[in-house]
C-alpha positions in Angstrom: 82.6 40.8 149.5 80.7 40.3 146.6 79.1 36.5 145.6 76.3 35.4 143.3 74.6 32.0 143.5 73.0 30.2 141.0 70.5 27.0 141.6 69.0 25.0 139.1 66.0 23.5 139.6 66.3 20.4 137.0 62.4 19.3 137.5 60.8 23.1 136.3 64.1 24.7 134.7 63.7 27.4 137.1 67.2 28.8 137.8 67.1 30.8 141.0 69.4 34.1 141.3 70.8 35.4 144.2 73.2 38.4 144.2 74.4 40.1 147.0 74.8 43.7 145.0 72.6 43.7 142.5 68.9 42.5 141.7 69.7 41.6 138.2 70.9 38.7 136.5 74.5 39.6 135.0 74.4 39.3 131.0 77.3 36.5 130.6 75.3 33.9 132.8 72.1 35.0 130.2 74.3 33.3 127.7 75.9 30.5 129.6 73.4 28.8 132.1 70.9 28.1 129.1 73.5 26.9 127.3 74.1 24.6 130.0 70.7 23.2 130.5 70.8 22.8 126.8 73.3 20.1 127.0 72.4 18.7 129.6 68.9 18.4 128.5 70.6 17.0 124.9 72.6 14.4 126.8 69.5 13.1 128.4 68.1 12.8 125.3 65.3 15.1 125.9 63.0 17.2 123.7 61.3 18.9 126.3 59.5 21.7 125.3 59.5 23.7 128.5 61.2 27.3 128.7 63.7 28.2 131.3 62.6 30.4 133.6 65.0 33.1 135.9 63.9 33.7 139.4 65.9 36.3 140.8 66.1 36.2 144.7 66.3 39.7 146.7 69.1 39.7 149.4 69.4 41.7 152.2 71.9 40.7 153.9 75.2 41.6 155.4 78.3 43.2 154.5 80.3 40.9 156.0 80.3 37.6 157.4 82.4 36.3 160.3 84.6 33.0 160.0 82.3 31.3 162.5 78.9 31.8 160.4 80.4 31.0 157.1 82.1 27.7 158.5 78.4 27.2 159.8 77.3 27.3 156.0 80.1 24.9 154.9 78.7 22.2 156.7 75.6 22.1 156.1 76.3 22.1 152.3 78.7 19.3 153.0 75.8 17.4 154.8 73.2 17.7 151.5 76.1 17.3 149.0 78.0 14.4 150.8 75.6 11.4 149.6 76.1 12.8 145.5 80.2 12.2 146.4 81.7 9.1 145.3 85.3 8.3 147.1 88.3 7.6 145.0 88.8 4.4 146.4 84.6 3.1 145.9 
């Protein structure tokens, strides 16, 4: 019953926090999501000199989530994802 999400906004390097216990970003993804914007900043060949910036997102939500309202959420990050997949056979 516990999740964590992590979105990267690649325009402002904000990286936006949501965690459905705690309020605080967890220590190892201090270490590992710079990292990651690091390389991905190096592969694009970019010196930018903007800082990284956490926004951590309060939830209040539920305990618990039925099978109906988490299928619900499934699809719709199918429907903004789908266009970035490329088929096996393209």
């Amino acid at each position: 019953f516990h999740w964590v999400l992590v979105a990267i906004d690649k325009a402002t390097l904000t990286v936006y926090y949501l965690n459905s216990l705690i309020n605080e970003v967890e220590t190892s993804l201090n270490i590992i999501v710079p990292l990651a914007i690091q390389k991905y900043q190096a592969n694009l060949g970019s010196q930018s000199a903007r800082v990284m910036q956490w926004e951590v997102v309060n939830f209040n939500g539920k305990e618990r989530y039925t099978q109906e309202e988490i299928d619900e959420v499934r699809l719709e990050w199918i429907k903004h994802i789908k266009p970035f997949i490329k088929l096996a056979n393209e």
